[in-house]
Structures are given as structure tokens and as C-alpha cells.
C-alpha positions as CSV (number, residue, x, y, z in Angstrom):
1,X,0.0,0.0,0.0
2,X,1.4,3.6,-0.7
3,X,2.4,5.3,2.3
4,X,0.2,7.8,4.2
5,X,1.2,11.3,3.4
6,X,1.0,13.9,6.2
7,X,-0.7,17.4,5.9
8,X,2.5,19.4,4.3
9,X,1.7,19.3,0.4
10,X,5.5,20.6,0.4
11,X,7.3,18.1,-1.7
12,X,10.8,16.8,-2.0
13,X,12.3,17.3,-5.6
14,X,8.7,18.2,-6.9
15,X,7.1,15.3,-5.7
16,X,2.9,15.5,-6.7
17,X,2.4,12.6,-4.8
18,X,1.7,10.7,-8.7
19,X,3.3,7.8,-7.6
20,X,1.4,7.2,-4.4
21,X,-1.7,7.5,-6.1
22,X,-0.8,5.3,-9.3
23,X,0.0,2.1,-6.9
24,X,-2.9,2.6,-4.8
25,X,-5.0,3.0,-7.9
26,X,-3.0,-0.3,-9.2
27,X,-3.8,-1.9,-5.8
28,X,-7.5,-1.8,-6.1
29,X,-7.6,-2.3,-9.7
30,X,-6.0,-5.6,-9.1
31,X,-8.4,-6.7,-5.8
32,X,-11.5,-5.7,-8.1
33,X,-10.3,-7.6,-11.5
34,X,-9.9,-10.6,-9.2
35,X,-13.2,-10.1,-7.5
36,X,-14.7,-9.8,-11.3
37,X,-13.3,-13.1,-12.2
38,X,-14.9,-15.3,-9.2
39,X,-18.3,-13.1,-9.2
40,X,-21.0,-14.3,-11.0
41,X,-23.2,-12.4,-13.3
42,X,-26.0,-10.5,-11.0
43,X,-28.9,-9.7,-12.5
44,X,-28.3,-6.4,-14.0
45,X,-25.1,-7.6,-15.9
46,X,-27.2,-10.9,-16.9
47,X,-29.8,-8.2,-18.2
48,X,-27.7,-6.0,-20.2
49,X,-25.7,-8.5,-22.1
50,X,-28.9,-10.9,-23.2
51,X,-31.2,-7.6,-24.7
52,X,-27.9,-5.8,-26.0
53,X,-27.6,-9.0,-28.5
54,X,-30.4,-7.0,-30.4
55,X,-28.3,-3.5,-31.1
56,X,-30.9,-0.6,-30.2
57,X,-30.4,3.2,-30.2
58,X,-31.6,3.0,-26.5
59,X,-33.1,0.9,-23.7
60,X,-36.0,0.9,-21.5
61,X,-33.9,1.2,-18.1
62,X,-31.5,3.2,-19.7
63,X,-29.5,5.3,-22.1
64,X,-27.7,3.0,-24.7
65,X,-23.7,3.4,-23.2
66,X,-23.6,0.3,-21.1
67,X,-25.4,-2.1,-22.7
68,X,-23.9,-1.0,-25.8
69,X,-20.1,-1.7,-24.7
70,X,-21.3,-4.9,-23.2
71,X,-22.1,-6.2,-26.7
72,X,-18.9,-4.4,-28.0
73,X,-16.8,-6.2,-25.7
74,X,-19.1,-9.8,-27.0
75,X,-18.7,-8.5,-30.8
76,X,-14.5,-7.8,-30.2
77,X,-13.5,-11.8,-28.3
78,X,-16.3,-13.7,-29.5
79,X,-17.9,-14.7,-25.7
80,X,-20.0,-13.6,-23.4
81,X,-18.0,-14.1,-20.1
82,X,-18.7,-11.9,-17.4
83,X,-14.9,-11.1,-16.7
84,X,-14.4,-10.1,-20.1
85,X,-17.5,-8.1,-20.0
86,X,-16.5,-6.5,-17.1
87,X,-13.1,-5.3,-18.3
88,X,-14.1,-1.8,-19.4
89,X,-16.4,-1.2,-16.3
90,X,-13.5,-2.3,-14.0
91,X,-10.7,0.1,-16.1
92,X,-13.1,2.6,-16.1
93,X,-13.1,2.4,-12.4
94,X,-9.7,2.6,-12.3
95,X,-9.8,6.1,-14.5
96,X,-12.0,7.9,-12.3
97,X,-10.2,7.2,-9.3
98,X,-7.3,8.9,-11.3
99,X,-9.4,11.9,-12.0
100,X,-10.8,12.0,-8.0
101,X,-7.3,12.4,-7.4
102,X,-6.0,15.0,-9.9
103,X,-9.2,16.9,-9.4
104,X,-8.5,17.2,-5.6
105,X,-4.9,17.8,-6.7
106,X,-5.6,20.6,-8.7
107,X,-8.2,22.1,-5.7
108,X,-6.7,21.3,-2.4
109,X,-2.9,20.2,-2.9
110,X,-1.3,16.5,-2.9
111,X,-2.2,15.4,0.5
112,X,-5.8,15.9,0.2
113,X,-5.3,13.8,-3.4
114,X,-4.5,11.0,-2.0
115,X,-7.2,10.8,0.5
116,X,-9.8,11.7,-1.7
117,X,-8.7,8.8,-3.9
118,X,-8.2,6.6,-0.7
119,X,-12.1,6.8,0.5
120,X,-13.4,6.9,-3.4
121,X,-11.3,3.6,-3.7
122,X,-12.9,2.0,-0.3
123,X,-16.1,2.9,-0.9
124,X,-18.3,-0.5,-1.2
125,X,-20.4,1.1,-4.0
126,X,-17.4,2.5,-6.1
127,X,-15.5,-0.8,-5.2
128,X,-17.9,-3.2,-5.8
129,X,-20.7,-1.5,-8.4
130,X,-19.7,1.4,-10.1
131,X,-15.9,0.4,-10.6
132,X,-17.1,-3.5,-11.3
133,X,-20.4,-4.5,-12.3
134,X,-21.8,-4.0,-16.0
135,X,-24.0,-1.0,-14.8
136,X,-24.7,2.3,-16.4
137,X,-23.1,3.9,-13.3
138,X,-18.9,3.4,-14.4
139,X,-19.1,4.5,-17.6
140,X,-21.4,7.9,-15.9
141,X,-18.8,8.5,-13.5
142,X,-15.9,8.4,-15.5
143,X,-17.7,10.7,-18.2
144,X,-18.6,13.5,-15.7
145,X,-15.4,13.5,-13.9
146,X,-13.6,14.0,-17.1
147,X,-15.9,17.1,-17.8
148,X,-15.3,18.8,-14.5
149,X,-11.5,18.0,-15.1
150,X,-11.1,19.5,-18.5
151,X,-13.1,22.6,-17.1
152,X,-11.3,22.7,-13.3
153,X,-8.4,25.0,-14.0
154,X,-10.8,27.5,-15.8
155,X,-13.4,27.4,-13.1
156,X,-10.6,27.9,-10.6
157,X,-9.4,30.9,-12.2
158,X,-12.9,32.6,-13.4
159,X,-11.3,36.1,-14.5
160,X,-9.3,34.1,-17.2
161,X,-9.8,33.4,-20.7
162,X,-11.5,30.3,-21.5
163,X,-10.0,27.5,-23.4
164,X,-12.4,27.0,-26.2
165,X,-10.8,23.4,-26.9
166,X,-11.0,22.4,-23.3
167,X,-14.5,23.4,-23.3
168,X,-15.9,21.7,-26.7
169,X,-14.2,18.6,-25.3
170,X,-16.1,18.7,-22.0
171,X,-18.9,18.9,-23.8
172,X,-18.4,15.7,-25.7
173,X,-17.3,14.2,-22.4
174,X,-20.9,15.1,-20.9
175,X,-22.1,13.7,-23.9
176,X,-21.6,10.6,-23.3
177,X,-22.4,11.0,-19.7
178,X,-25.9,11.8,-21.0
179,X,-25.8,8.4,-23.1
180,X,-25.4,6.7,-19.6
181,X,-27.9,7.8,-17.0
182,X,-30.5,9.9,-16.9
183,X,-28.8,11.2,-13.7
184,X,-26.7,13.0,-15.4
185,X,-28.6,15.4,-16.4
186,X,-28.1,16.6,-12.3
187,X,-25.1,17.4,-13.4
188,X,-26.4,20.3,-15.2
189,X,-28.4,21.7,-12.8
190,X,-25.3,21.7,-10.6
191,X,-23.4,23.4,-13.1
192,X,-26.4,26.1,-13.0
193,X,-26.6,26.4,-9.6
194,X,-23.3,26.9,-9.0
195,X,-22.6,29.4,-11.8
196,X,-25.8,31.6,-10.6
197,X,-24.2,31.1,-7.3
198,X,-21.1,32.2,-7.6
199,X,-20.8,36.3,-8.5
200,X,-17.6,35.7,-10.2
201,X,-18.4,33.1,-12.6
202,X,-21.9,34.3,-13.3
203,X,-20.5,36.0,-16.5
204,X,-19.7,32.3,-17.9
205,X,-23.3,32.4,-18.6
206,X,-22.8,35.0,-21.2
207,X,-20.2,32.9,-22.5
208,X,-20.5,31.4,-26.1
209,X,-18.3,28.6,-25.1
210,X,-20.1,27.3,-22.7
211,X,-23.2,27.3,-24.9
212,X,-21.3,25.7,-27.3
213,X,-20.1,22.8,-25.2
214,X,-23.6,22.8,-23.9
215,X,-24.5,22.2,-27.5
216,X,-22.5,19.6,-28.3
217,X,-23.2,18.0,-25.1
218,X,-27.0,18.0,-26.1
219,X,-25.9,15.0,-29.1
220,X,-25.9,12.6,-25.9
221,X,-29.3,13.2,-25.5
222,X,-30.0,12.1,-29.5
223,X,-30.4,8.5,-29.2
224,X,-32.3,8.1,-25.9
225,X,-34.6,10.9,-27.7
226,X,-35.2,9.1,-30.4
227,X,-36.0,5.6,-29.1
228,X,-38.3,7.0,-26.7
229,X,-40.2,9.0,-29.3
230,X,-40.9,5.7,-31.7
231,X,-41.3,3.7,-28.1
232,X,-44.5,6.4,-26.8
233,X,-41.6,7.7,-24.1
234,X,-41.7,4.6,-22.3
235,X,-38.0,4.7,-20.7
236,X,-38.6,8.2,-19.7
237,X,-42.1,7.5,-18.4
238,X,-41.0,4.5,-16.7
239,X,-38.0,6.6,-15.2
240,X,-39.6,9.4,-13.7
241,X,-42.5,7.1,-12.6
242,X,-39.8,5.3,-10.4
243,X,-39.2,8.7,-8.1
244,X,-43.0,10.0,-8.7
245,X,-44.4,11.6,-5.8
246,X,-47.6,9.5,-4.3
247,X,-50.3,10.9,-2.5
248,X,-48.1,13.8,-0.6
249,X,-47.8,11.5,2.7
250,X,-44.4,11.7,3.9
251,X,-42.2,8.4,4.4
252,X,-39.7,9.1,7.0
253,X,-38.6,5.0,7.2
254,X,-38.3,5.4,3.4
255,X,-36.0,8.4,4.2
256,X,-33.7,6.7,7.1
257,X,-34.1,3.7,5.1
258,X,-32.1,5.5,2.3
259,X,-29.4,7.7,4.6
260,X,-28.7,4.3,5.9
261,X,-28.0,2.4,2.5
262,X,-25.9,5.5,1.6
263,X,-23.4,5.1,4.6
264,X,-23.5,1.5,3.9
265,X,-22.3,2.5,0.2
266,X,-19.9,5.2,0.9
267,X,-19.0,4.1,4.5
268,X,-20.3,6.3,7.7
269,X,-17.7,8.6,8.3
270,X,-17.2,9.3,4.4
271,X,-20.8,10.2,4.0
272,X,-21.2,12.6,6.9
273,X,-17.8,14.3,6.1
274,X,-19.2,14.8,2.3
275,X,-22.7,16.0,3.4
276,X,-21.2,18.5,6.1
277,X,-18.4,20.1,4.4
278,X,-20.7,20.6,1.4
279,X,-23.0,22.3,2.9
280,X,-20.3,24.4,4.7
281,X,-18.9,25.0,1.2
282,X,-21.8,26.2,0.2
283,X,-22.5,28.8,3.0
284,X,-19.2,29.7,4.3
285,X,-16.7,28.9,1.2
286,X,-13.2,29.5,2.1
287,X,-12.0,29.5,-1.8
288,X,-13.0,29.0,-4.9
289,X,-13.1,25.2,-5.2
290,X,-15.0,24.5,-1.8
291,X,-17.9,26.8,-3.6
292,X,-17.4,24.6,-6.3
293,X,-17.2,21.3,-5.7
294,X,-19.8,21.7,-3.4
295,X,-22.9,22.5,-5.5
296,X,-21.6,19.5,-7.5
297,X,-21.7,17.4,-4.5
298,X,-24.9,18.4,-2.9
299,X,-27.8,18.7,-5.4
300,X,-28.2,14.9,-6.2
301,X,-28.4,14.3,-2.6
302,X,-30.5,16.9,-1.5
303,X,-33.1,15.8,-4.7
304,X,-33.0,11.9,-3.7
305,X,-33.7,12.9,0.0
306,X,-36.4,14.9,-1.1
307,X,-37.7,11.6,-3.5
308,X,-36.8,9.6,-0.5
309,X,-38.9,11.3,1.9
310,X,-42.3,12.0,0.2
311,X,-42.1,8.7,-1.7
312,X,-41.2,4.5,-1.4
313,X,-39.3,4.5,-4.9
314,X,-36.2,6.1,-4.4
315,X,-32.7,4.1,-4.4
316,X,-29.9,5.0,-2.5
317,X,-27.5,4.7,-5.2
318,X,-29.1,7.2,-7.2
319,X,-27.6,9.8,-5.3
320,X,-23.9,8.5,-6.2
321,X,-23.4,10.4,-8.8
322,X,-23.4,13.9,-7.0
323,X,-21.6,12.2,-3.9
324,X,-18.7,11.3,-6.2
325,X,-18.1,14.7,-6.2
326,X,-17.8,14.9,-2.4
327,X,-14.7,12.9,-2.3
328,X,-11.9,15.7,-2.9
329,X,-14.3,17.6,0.2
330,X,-13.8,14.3,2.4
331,X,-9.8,14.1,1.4
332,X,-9.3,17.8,2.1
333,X,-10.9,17.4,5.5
334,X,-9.0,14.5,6.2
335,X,-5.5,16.1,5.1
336,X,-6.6,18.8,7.3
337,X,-7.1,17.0,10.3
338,X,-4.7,13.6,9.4
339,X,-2.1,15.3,12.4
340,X,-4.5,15.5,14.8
341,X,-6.7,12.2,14.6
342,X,-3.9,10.2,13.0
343,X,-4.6,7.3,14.8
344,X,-8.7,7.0,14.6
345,X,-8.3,7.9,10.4
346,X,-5.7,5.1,9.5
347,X,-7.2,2.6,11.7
348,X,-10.6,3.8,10.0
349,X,-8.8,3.6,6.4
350,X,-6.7,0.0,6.7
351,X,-10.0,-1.3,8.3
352,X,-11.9,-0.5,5.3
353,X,-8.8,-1.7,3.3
354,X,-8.7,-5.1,4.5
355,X,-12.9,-5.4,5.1
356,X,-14.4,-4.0,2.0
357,X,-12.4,-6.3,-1.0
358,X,-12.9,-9.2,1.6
359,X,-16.6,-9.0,2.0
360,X,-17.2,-8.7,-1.6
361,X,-14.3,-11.7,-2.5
362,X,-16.2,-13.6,-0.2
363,X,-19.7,-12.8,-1.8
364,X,-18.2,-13.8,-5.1
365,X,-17.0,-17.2,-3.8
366,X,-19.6,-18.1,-2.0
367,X,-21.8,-16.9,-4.9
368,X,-19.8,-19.3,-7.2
369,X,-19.1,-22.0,-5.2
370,X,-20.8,-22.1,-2.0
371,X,-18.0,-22.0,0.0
372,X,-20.1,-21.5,3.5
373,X,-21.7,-24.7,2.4
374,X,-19.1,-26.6,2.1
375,X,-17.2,-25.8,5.2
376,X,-20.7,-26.1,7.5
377,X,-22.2,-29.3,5.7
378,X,-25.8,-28.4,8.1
379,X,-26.0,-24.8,6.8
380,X,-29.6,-24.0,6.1
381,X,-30.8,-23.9,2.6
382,X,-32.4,-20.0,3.7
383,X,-28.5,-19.3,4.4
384,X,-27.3,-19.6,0.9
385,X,-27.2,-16.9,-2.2
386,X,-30.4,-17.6,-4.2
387,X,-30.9,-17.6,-7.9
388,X,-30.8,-14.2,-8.2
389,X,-26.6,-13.9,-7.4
390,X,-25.8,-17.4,-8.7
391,X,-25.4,-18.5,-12.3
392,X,-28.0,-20.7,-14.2
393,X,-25.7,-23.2,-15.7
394,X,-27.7,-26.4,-14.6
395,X,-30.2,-25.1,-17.1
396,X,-27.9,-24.9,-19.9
397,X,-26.6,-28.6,-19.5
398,X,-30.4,-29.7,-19.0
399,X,-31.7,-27.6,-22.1
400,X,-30.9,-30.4,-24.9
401,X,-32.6,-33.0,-22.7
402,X,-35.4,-30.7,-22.5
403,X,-35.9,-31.0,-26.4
404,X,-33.9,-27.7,-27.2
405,X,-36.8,-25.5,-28.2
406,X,-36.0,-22.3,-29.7
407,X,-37.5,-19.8,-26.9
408,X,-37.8,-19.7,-23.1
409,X,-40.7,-18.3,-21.0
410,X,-40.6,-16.9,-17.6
411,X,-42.3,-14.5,-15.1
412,X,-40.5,-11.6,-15.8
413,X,-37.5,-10.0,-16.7
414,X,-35.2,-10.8,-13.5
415,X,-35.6,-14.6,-14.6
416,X,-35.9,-13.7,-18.2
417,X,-32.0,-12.3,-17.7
418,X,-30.4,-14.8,-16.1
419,X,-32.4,-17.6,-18.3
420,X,-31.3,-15.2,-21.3
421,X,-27.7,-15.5,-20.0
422,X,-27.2,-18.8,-19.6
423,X,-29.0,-20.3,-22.6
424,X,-27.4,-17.9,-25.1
425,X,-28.6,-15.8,-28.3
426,X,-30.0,-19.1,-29.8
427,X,-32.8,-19.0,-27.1
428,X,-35.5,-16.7,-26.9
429,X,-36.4,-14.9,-24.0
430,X,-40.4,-14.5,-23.3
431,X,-41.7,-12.7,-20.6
432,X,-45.0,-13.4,-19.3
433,X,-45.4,-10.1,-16.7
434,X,-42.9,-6.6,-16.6
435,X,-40.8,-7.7,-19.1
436,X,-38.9,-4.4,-19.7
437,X,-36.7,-4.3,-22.8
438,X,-37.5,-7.6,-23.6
439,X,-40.6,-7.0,-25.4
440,X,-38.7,-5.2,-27.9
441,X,-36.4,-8.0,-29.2
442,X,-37.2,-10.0,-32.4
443,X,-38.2,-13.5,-31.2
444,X,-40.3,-14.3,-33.7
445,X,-43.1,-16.5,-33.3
446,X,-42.0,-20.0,-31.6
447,X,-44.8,-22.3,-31.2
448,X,-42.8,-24.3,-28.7
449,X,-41.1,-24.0,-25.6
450,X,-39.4,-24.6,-21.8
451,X,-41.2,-22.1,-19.1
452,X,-38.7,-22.1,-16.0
453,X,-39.4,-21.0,-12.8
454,X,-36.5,-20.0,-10.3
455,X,-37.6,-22.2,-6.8
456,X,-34.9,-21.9,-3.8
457,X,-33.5,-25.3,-2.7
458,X,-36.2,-28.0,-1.5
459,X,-39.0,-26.0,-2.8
460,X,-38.5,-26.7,-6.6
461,X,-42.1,-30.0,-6.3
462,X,-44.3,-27.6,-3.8
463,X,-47.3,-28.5,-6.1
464,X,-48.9,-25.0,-5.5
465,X,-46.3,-23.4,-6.8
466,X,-47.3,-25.4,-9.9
467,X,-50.3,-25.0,-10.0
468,X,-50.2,-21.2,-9.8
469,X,-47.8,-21.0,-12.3
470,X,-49.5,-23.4,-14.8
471,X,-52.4,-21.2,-14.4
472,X,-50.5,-17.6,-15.2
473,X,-48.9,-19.6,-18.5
474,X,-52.7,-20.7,-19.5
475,X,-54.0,-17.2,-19.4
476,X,-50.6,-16.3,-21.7
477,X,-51.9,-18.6,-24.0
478,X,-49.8,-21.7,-23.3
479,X,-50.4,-24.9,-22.5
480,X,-48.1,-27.6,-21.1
481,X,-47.7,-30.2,-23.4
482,X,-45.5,-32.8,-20.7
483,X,-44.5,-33.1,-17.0
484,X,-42.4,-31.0,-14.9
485,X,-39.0,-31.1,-14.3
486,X,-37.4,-29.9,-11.4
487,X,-33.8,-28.8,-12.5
488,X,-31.1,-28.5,-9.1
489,X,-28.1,-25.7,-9.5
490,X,-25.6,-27.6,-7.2
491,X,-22.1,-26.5,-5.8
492,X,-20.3,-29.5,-4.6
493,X,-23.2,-31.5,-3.2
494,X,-25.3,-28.9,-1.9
495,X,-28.6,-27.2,-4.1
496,X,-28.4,-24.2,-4.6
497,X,-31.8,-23.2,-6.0
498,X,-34.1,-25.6,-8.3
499,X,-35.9,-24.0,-11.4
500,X,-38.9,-25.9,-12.4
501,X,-39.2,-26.9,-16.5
502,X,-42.3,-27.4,-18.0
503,X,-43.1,-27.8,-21.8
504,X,-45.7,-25.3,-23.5
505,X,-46.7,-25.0,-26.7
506,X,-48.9,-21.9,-27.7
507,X,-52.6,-22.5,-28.6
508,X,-54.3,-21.4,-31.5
509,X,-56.7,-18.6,-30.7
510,X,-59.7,-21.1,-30.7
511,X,-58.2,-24.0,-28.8
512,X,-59.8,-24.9,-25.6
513,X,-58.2,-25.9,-22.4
């Protein structure tokens, strides 16, 4: 690990503290590649690859940027592996913990650097989603980073000339944010805030450059645009219904419920430093970058909050985006005060070290090979990882015995992902309730097929589970057409989960059951 710099940003021989910061970045890079290869595919990742196989200009869930580097990175080495999948999620982790640490750099001094990039690199959600998992969230991050660093020195300096090139490029940079998440479009209105804010920069907004780079940011926007407009704005619809506000009742327990998953993702101490010195920054700026960085940091929080507490369909991580701004705020107050509470921040920092890329190494194991299980031969079925963090490969070695049809049928599009994973691009994926992007692939019309359901261990013959499910594929318009088979994922000698198979063929309109 790179060695803990004190307060003084004073330097031997012009030291910038680059090399520090490179072999922690190199540290974590390796911990999170390795966690990639044991960790199977969730469900997101499962998701994205199986409705990416049919290229669209957009999704339902989401602007096109992640699902469409998944299927680059399936088009480029010809398989659909996970880790290789992964690879530009994980190096595009790896980037934006560079730019956390050259945009503190550049704002506070080398000390503050490195512990910026020191809590972005513990924090479970940077560590284990945004710098890992094949989520819209990496490729956002690294995209709006980049356009606050191109900007930085100019914002920093507001009575200067801007650098038109700098500028044009940030605005292709936020471009492709745009492409990402819908969330980046916070970004914007912190960029607004801030310049309305701030008396010295208020002139930017007179600025043909920036309307410019505004401009060509707006080309991000295209593609979602587009789709949603020949799709009757069902991403967008679906989107904003997510965070819509319900009868006006508020929801404190939905409001705790998210403050709590947002220490969990950024760790206690991180969150509460982010949230108090942006405020502070805010109020009583000391220079220009607290001001700055700041309104940045703040506004996605302060909306999700509001979300949170006068409705049940906020996520904590939606909020990420705005506290990845907060980290050169947490490093500068740790550089400040690193003399005085030495001991309680390192003991804080190798804790989180050591406990964060263990937890999730030992999720991925056990997720891949039940490794609990094998060491406590009497652990519970309950206690294991069910289908949802496991892969579906018994149903792959089954699906020739099952007659090979050309289409699977499931609930909805959770199963439908991991079903669509496993069986490959030669297996269609039909989804009998919410089946999101699904219903937009070409599947053409199979008159045969296997409807799984997902079961966890021991459960897979409970007859009215059958039953039920029998019924919801009759009002589809299937009927089964042979007996049930119960199909066990094992690890070693212990089920995992079971997935019931049952073969359906679809009626003609004026068949009766």
C-alpha cells in the first residue's frame, strides 16, 4: 500500500504525490479484477448482455452506453463471459479514481489527493458496483469527472480566458455522460446552480463557449430521444415514474431507510464528512473550489432525499453520482485534520482496506461455489445466495434434454435475464409479466417452448407453486404439453436453488383448455 502522506503538500524534488496515487489506484484495480473473475453475473449484468444481443439506439432502463459496450466487448473476443464483459467497467473504475485524485490535486494540494482517492477507492459502491459491475453507473462516473477536469483550471481561475478546446471537449465528455444515465442530467443543474451562485463566474453564462459545449453536449441526448419518441416515451415515463411523488404522505422510514444504505455505500464517516463540508462550502466557502465542488456534490443528494422522503421508490444509489463529487471535500478534511486524529483515520482507512475487497471476495465465492456450504455441511438452505446472485448453468446442461426449443418463458424479466444468460442468443427470451426491454427483441413467433421457474432449494415440487404458475402460463396462452421437471443448480453437493421446466406449446386462438 502507498504510504500515508501527512498534511504538508510541500514536496521533495517536486514530488505531486503521482506515484502514491498510481499504486494505490493499481492496488485496487487488481483486488477488483480478481473479484470480477470469481463473481458471477447479477442480474443487471445478466440483463444488459442478453437484450444488448439485439443493437438498439436505446433501452428501456436506460440510455444506450452500457449495454452497448457490453455487446462491444461480446462483438471484439467472441464470448459472453462476465470477466471479459466486465473489463471496461472495471478500467473505467480505475480512471476515475485517477481523475478524484488530480481533481483534488488541482483544488486542495497533494495530501488531500490522495485521501480523496483513498475513500473513493474504499467505498463499497465505487469498489464493488460502479468500478465493477456491468452497470450504467462506471461508464457515468468516468464521463462526468472528465468534464469537470477539463473545465477545473478554468473554473478555478474565473477572470481568465477560457480554453475553447478544453470546453468543446467537455462537452463531448458530458455527452456521453448523457448516453449513460439519466442522472446525469443533475449534473447540469449543478453546473447552474453553481454558476448563478457564484458572482464571479456568473459571467460564464454569457459565454459562447459554454453554450457551445452545452451544444454539443445535447448529441448525448439524441439516441435516448429518439427511441423513446418511436417507443411512446416509455424509458422516460418509466423513469420518472420510479421517483414520482404518491399521495403527498411523507415516508420518514423510506427516508432513514435510504441515509442508511448511503453510509453502507460510501461508509459512515465518508458520507457525513461529504454532506457537512458541502454544505459548509456552500455557506461559508473559504476559496474558490470548496464553492465549487460543493454544488456538485450536494444537489443529487439533496433531490434523492427529497424523492426519498415524500415517496417509497427512491434508491440509495441514485444519489452516487453527486456524492462522487464529495470525495476531494472528504480528502481535504482528512488532510486537514490527518495530524490530529492520525490514529482514529488510519485505523478507519486499513480497516476498510482489509474489510471491503474481503466482503465482496467472499460474496463472489460463495456466490460461485458455496463455499459457507461446504465448510458447514448443516448450513440452512435459507442461508445460501439464491438464484438471483448465482449462475443458471444447470439449465444450460439440462436444455438439450429438455428438447432444445427455440424460446424460453418466464415470469418476468429478473428470470428472463439470467435464463437469457445462460441459454445464449440461440434461445428466446419470453416474458409473461414486466418484461422491460425484452418485449422489444425479435423473437419471432416460436410455437414451442421450456417455461422455467426459479424455486430456492427443496421447494422446486411444492405443487402449488405449480399450479399457480401453470395457471398464469394458461392465461398467456400456453399450454403444457409434458411433465415438470425440477432442474437442481448444485455447488459440490449442496442445491443451490431448483428452477422448475415445464413444456408449453402456444394454442391457436380457438383452442380450448
Amino acid at each position: 500500500m502507498a504510504p500515508m502522506p501527512a498534511q504538508s503538500d510541500t514536496a521533495p524534488k517536486g514530488e505531486t504525490g503521482f506515484r502514491n496515487a498510481l499504486v494505490l489506484i493499481a492496488a485496487f484495480l487488481a483486488l477488483r479484477l480478481l473479484v470480477s473473475w470469481v463473481f458471477p453475473a447479477v442480474i443487471d449484468e445478466a440483463y444488459a448482455i442478453a437484450v444488448s444481443r439485439d443493437w438498439s439506439l436505446s433501452y428501456f432502463d436506460h440510455p444506450p452506453v452500457a449495454f452497448t459496450l457490453a455487446r462491444l466487448m461480446a462483438w471484439l473476443t467472441g464470448t459472453e463471459s462476465i470477466f471479459i464483459a466486465r473489463l471496461p467497467f472495471v478500467i473505467a473504475g480505475a480512471v476515475s479514481g485517477w481523475l478524484v485524485w488530480d481533481i483534488t490535486r488541482l483544488a486542495y494540494g497533494r495530501s488531500a489527493a490522495f485521501w480523496a482517492l483513498a475513500w473513493y477507492s474504499v467505498a463499497p459502491f465505487f469498489f464493488i458496483s460502479a468500478g465493477h459491475f456491468v452497470v450504467p453507473d462506471g461508464p457515468l462516473n468516468l464521463a462526468l469527472l472528465a468534464t469537470f477536469r477539463l473545465v477545473l483550471p478554468d473554473l478555478l481561475a474565473p477572470r481568465a480566458k477560457l480554453r475553447t478546446g478544453r470546453w468543446l471537449a467537455a462537452g463531448l465528455c458530458f455527452a456521453l455522460a448523457l448516453a449513460s444515465k439519466y442522472q446525469a442530467t443533475l449534473f447540469g443543474f449543478s453546473a447552474l446552480a453553481f454558476l448563478i451562485a457564484s458572482p464571479a463566474h456568473r459571467r460564464l453564462l454569457a459565454s459562447p463557449v459554454l453554450w457551445a459545449s452545452l451544444a454539443i453536449a445535447m448529441l448525448g441526448l439524441v439516441p435516448t430521444l429518439v427511441w423513446n419518441a418511436s417507443h411512446d416515451w416509455i424509458s422516460i415515463t418509466f423513469q420518472t415514474g420510479r421517483a414520482s411523488v404518491g399521495s403527498g404522505t411523507l415516508h420518514p422510514v423510506s427516508f432513514l431507510m435510504i441515509a442508511g444504505s448511503q453510509m453502507a455505500y460510501l461508509l459512515p464517516g465518508t458520507w457525513l464528512v461529504i454532506l457537512i463540508a458541502s454544505l459548509s462550502g456552500i455557506v461559508w466557502p473559504e476559496r474558490t473550489a470548496d464553492r465549487l465542488v460543493a454544488w456538485f456534490a450536494i444537489v443529487p443528494p439533496i433531490v434523492f432525499f427529497v424523492i426519498a422522503l415524500v415517496s417509497r421508490g427512491s434508491l440509495a444509489h441514485w444519489a452516487m453520482s453527486g456524492f462522487l463529487f464529495g470525495f476531494p471535500l472528504a480528502g481535504r478534511w482528512t488532510a486537514n485534520n490527518i495530524d490530529r486524529l492520525r490514529g482514529g483515520i488510519l485505523l478507519m482507512f486499513r480497516a476498510a482496506c482489509a474489510l471491503v475487497p474481503a466482503l465482496a471476495l467472499i460474496a463472489a465465492l460463495q456466490g460461485r461455489y458455496s463455499v459457507a456450504g461446504r465448510i458447514i455441511p448443516d448450513l440452512p438452505a435459507d442461508w445460501e445466495f439464491g438464484w438471483e446472485l448465482q449462475d443458471w448453468t444447470a439449465l444450460a446442461e439440462a436444455w438439450p434434454e429438455l428438447g432444445a426449443p427455440p424460446a424460453v418463458i418466464v415470469r418476468n424479466w429478473a428470470s428472463g435475464a439470467k435464463a437469457g444468460y445462460a441459454l445464449g442468443p440461440a434461445v428466446d427470451v419470453i416474458a409473461l409479466s414486466d418484461p422491460r426491454h425484452f418485449r422489444y427483441l425479435e423473437t419471432g413467433v416460436p410455437t414451442t417452448a421450456i417455461a422455467v421457474l426459479p424455486s430456492r432449494a427443496g421447494a422446486g415440487d411444492d405443487e402449488s407453486k405449480i399450479r399457480s404458475y401453470v395457471k398464469s402460463l394458461k392465461d398467456a396462452g400456453y399450454r403444457p404439453t409434458g411433465t415438470t421437471t425440477v432442474i437442481r443448480q448444485m455447488a459440490g453437493n449442496r442445491t443451490q436453488f431448483e428452477l422448475l421446466a415445464i413444456p408449453v406449446e402456444k394454442r391457436e386462438p380457438d383452442d380450448v383448455f
